[in-house]
C-alpha positions as CSV (number, residue, x, y, z in Angstrom):
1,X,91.3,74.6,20.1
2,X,92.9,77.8,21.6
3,X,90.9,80.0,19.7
4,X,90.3,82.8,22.5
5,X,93.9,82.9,24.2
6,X,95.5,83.2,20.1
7,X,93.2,85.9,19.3
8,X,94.7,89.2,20.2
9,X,92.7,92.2,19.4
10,X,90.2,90.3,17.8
11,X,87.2,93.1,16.4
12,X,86.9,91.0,13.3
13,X,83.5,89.4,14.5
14,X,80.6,91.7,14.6
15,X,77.7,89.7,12.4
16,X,75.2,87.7,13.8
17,X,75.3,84.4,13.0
18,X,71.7,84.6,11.3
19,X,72.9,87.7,9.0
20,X,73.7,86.5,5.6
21,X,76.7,88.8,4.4
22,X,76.5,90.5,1.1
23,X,80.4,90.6,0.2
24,X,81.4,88.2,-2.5
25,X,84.4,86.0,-1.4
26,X,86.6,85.0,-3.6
27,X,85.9,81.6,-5.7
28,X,88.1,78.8,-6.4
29,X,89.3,77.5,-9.9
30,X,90.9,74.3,-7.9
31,X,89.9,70.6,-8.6
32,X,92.0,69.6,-5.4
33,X,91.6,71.6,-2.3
34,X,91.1,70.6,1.4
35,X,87.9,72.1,2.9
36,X,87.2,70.7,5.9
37,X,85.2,71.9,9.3
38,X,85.5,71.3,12.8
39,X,82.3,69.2,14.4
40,X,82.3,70.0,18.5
41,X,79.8,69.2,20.9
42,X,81.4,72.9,22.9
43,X,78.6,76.1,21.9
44,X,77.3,73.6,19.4
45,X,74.8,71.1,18.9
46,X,75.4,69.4,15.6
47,X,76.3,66.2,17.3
48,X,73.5,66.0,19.7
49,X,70.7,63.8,17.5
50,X,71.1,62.2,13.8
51,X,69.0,64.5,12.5
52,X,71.3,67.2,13.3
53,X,74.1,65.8,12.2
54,X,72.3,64.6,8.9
55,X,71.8,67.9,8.3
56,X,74.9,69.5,9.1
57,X,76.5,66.9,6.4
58,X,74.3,67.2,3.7
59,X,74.4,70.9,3.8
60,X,78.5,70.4,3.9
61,X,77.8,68.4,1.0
62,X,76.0,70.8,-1.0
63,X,78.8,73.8,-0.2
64,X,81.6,71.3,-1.2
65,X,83.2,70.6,1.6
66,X,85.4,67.7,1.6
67,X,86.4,66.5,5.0
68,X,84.7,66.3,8.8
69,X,86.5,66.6,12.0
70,X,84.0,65.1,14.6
71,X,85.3,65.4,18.2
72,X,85.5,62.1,19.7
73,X,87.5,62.9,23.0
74,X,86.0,66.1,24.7
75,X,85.5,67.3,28.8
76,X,86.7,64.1,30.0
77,X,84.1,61.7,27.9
78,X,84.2,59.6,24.6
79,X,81.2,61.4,22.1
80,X,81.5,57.3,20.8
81,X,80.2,54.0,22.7
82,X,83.5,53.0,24.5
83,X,84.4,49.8,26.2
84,X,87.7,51.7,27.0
85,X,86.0,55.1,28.6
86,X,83.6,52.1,30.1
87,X,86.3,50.5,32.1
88,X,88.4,53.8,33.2
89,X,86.4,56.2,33.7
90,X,83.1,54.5,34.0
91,X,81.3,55.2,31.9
92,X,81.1,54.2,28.1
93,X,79.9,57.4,26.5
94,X,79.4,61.3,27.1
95,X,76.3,61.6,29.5
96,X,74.8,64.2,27.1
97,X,71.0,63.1,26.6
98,X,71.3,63.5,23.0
99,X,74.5,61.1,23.0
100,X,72.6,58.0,24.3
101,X,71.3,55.3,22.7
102,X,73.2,55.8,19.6
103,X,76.6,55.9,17.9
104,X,77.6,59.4,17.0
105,X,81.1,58.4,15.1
106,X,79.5,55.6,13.4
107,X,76.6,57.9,11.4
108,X,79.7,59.9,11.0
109,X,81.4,57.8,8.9
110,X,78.3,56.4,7.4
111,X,76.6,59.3,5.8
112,X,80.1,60.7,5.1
113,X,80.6,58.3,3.0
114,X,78.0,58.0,1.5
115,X,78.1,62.2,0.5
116,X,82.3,61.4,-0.4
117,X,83.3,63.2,2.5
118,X,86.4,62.0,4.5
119,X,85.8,61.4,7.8
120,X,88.5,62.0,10.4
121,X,87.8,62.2,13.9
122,X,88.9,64.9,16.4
123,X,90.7,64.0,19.5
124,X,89.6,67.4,20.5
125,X,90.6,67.3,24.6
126,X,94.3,65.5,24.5
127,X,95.9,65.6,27.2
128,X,93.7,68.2,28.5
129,X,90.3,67.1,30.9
130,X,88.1,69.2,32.9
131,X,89.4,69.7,37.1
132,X,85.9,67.5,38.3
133,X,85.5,65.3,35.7
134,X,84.9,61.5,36.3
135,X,88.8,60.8,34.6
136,X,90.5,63.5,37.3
137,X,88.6,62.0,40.3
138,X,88.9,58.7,39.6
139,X,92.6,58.6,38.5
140,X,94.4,61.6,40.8
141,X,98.0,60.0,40.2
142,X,97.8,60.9,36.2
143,X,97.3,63.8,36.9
144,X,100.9,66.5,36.7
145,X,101.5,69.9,38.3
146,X,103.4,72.7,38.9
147,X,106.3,73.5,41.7
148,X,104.2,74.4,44.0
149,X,101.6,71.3,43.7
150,X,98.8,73.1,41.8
151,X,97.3,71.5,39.1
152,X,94.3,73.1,37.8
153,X,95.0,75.4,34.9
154,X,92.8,78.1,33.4
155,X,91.1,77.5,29.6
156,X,88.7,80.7,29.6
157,X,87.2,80.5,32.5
158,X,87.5,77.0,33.1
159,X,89.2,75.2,35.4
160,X,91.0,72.4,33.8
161,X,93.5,69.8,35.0
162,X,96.3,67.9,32.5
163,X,96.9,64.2,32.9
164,X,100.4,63.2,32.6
165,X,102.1,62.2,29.0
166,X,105.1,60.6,30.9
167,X,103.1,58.4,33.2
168,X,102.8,54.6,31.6
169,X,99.1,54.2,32.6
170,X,97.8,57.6,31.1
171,X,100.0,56.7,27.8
172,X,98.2,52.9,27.6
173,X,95.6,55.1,28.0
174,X,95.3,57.4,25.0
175,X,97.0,54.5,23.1
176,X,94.1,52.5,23.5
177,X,91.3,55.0,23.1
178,X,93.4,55.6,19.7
179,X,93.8,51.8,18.7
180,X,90.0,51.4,19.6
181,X,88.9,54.1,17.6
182,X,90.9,53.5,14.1
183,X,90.1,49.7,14.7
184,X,86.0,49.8,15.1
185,X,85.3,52.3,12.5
186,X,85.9,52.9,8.7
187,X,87.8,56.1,9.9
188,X,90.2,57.9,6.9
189,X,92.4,59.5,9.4
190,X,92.8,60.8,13.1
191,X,93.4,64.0,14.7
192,X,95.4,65.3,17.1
193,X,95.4,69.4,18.1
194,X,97.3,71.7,20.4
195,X,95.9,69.9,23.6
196,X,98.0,66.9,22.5
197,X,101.1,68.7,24.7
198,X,101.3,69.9,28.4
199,X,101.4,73.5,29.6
200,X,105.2,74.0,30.2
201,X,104.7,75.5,33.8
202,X,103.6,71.9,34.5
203,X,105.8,68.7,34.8
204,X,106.6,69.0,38.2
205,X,104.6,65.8,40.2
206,X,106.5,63.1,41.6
207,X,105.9,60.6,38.7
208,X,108.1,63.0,36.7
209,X,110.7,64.6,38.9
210,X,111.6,60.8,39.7
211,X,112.0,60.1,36.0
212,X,114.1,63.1,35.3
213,X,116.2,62.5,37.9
214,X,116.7,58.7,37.0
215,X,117.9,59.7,33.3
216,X,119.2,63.2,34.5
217,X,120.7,62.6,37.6
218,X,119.4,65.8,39.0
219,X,116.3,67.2,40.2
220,X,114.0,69.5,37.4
221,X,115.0,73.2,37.5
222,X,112.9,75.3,39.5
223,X,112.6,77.6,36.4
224,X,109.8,76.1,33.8
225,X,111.5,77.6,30.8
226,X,114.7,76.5,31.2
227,X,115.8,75.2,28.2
228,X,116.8,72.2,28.8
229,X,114.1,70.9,30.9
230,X,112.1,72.1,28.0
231,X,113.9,70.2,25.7
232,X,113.4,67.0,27.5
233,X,109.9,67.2,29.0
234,X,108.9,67.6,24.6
235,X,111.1,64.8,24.0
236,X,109.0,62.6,25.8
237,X,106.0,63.9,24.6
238,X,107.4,63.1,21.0
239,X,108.3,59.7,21.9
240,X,104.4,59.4,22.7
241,X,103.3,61.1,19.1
242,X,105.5,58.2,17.7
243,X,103.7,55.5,19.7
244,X,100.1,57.2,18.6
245,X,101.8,56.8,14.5
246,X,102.9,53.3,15.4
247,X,99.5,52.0,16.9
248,X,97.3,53.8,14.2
249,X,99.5,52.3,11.5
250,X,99.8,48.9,13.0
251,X,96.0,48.9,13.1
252,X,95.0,50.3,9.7
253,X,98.3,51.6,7.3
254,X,96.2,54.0,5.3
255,X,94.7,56.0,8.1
256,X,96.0,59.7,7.7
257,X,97.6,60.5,10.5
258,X,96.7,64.2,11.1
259,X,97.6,67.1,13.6
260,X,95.9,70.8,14.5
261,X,98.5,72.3,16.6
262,X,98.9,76.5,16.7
263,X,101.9,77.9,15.0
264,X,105.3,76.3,15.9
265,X,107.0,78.4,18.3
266,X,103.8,79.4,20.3
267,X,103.3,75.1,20.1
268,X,106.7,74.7,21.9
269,X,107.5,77.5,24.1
270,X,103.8,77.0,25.8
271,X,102.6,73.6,25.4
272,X,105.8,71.5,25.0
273,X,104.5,70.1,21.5
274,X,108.2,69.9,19.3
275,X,105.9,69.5,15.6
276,X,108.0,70.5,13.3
277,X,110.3,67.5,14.3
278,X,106.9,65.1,14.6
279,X,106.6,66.2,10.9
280,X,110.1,66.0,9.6
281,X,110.0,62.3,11.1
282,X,107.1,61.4,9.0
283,X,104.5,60.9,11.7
284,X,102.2,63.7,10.7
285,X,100.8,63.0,7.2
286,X,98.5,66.2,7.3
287,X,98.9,69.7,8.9
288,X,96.7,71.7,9.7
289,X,98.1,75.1,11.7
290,X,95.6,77.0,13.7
291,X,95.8,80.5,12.6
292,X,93.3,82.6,14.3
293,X,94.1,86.0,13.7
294,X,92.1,88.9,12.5
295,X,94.8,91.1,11.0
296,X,95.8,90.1,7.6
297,X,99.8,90.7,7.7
298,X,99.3,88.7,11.2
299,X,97.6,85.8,9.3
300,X,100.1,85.7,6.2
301,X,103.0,85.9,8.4
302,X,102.5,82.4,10.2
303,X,101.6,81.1,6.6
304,X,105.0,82.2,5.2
305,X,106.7,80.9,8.1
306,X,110.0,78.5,7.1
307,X,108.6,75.1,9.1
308,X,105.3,75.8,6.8
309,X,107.1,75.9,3.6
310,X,109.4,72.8,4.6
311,X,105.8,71.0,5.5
312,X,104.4,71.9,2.1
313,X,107.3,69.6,0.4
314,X,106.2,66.9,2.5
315,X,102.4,66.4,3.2
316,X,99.3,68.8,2.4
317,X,99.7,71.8,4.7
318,X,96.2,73.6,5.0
319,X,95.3,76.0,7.8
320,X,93.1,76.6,10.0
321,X,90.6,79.5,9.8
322,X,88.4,80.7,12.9
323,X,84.8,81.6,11.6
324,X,83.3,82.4,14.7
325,X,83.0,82.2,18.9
326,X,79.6,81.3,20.7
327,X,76.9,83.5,18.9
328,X,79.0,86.4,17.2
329,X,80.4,85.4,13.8
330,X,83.7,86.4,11.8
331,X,82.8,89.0,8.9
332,X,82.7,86.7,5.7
333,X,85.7,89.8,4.2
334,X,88.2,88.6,6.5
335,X,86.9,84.7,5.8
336,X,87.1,85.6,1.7
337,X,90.5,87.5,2.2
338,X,92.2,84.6,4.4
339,X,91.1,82.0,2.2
340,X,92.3,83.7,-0.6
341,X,95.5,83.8,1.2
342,X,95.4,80.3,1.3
343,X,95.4,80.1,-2.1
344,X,98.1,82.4,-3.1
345,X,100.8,80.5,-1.2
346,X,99.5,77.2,-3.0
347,X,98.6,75.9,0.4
348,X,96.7,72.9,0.9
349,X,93.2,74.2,2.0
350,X,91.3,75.2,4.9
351,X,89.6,74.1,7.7
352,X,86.7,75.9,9.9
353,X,86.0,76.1,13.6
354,X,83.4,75.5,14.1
355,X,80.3,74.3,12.2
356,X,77.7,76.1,13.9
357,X,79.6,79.8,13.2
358,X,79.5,78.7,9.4
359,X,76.0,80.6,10.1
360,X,73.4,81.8,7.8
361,X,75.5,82.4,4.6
362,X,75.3,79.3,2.8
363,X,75.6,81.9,-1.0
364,X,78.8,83.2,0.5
365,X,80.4,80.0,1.2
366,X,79.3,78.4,-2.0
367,X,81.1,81.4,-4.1
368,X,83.7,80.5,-2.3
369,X,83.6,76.8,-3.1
370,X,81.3,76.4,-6.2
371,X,82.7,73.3,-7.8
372,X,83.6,70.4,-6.3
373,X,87.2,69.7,-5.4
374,X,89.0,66.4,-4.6
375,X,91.5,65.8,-1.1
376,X,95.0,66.5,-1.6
377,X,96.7,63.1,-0.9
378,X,99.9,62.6,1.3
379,X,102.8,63.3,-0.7
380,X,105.0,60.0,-0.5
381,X,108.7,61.0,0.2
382,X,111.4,60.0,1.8
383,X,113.4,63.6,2.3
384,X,112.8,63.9,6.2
């Protein structure tokens, strides 16, 4: 999630995360609503024990929240026992003390369940890995660049590097950490988010230019933004969202094949990720758009937006609301009003980041959810 880099002039988090606000959001009257949260293991420690994680979902479960999205693919590591992070990066798991012995996704799924939750987990990191993780030492030649041969590229203030979506190996790759995931657990979807994309300045390592100039038959512009070399660099990253559809569907047909990406033309101009066509092809069966603004005619623009209202006649369209960063919390107003926006434009629902901002007001969040409410379903149609 980009929630730092989309929020500008953010002053709309001031509470700490223990203060239990006193303004009364606005309840729902809707028996179908998505109300999902975001699970990470980044500023948050949900995921680090069952305990924690039992708690975290009963507690969902008693404020009516419908859906999970556990991270599974974060700093370079699998937050799931996996043969395929075993064999390529070498090692099977996230080091994380409170990751070992144990399988994270599969109490997940389990106690989800169990509380009717759906359970869809987060491939939070895409593309995306951090510059001295095991994945970027061990495997240099996935890695892409800029012009100049740089790679590492700033999230924050960390150093990251981006392995390459046009490179066969790092596509086998993700295919089967996707195929291994939707095959060994009683997942109801998978997500993708903005990190499933490349910065545009990047593109420019030798795996690439040799490809473009095979199908091209000239070298990549020096200019990142022109728009042609834009146009194709996305193309090939769409050609590997349709392999990620055609391996989740091959391996389980009514996994919901789910995206997070930020608005559309922020998605494309900076990260290369075309999803308005992705969705108009069918291969994204639920939307979720990142909208992490504090100012209210900021927020309801991007929700008004034309690709939002063509989504809406296709698949449930909810968005994405920030509640928090590290130990400061949104005010629960601006939670209340956004929500409420939500709702006006007959949206889908909402989804949190993160869980552990969600914070100490349990009454606010269950005026804002106080009856139970059912999962919109993908809307079956064939008007792409």
């Amino acid at each position: 999630m980009l929630a730092i880099s989309l929020l500008v002039g953010f002053t709309g988090y001031n509470l700490p995360l223990n203060a239990q606000s006193t303004v009364p959001p606005v309840p729902s009257t809707a028996t179908q609503e998505l109300r999902g949260v975001w699970l990470t293991n980044i500023d948050s420690d949900v995921l680090f024990s069952q305990r924690n994680l039992s708690r975290a979902l009963q507690r969902l479960h008693r404020l009516n929240f419908n859906t999970i999205y556990p991270t599974v693919w974060n700093w370079g590591y699998t937050l799931y026992p996996s043969a395929i992070a075993e064999l390529f990066i070498g090692r099977s798991v996230d080091p994380h003390p409170g990751l070992q012995g144990r399988d994270m996704l599969a109490e997940a799924v389990d106690q989800g369940h169990r509380l009717g939750m759906a359970v869809i987990p987060w491939f939070e990191f895409g593309l995306m890995a951090p510059a001295d993780s095991a994945l970027a030492q061990r495997h240099p030649e996935w890695l892409t660049q800029r012009r100049d041969g740089s790679r590492i590229v700033f999230e924050g203030r960390d150093p990251r590097v981006w392995l390459n979506p046009f490179h066969p190996e790092v596509q086998q790759f993700i295919l089967d950490l996707v195929k291994e995931i939707v095959t060994n657990y009683d997942v109801d979807g998978f997500q993708l988010d903005d990190h499933f994309g490349m910065p545009v300045e990047l593109g420019y390592d030798p795996y690439t230019v040799r490809l473009y100039e095979e199908q091209r038959g000239q070298s990549p512009p020096d200019d990142p933004q022109d728009p042609v070399w834009k146009q194709w660099r996305a193309e090939q990253i769409t050609r590997l969202m349709s392999q990620v559809f055609e391996t989740i569907k091959q391996q389980k047909p009514d996994c919901i094949v789910a995206l997070s990406p930020n608005p559309k033309a922020y998605a494309y101009d900076t990260f290369l990720q075309d999803w308005g066509i992705w969705e108009r092809r069918g291969w994204v069966e639920e939307l979720i758009i990142q909208v992490y603004r504090n100012d209210l005619d900021r927020f309801v623009m991007e929700l008004e937006r034309p690709e939002v209202t063509l989504a809406q006649t296709h698949i449930p369209v909810g968005i994405g609301i920030l509640t928090g960063l590290r130990n400061r919390s949104v005010e629960m107003q601006q939670i209340a009003r956004q929500v409420q926006a939500v709702r006006d434009r007959r949206l889908a629902g909402v989804s949190f980041f993160f869980y552990e901002t969600l914070g100490n007001r349990d009454g606010a969040f269950r005026t804002l959810f106080p009856r139970p409410a059912t999962r919109p379903s993908v809307i079956a149609t064939n008007q792409r």
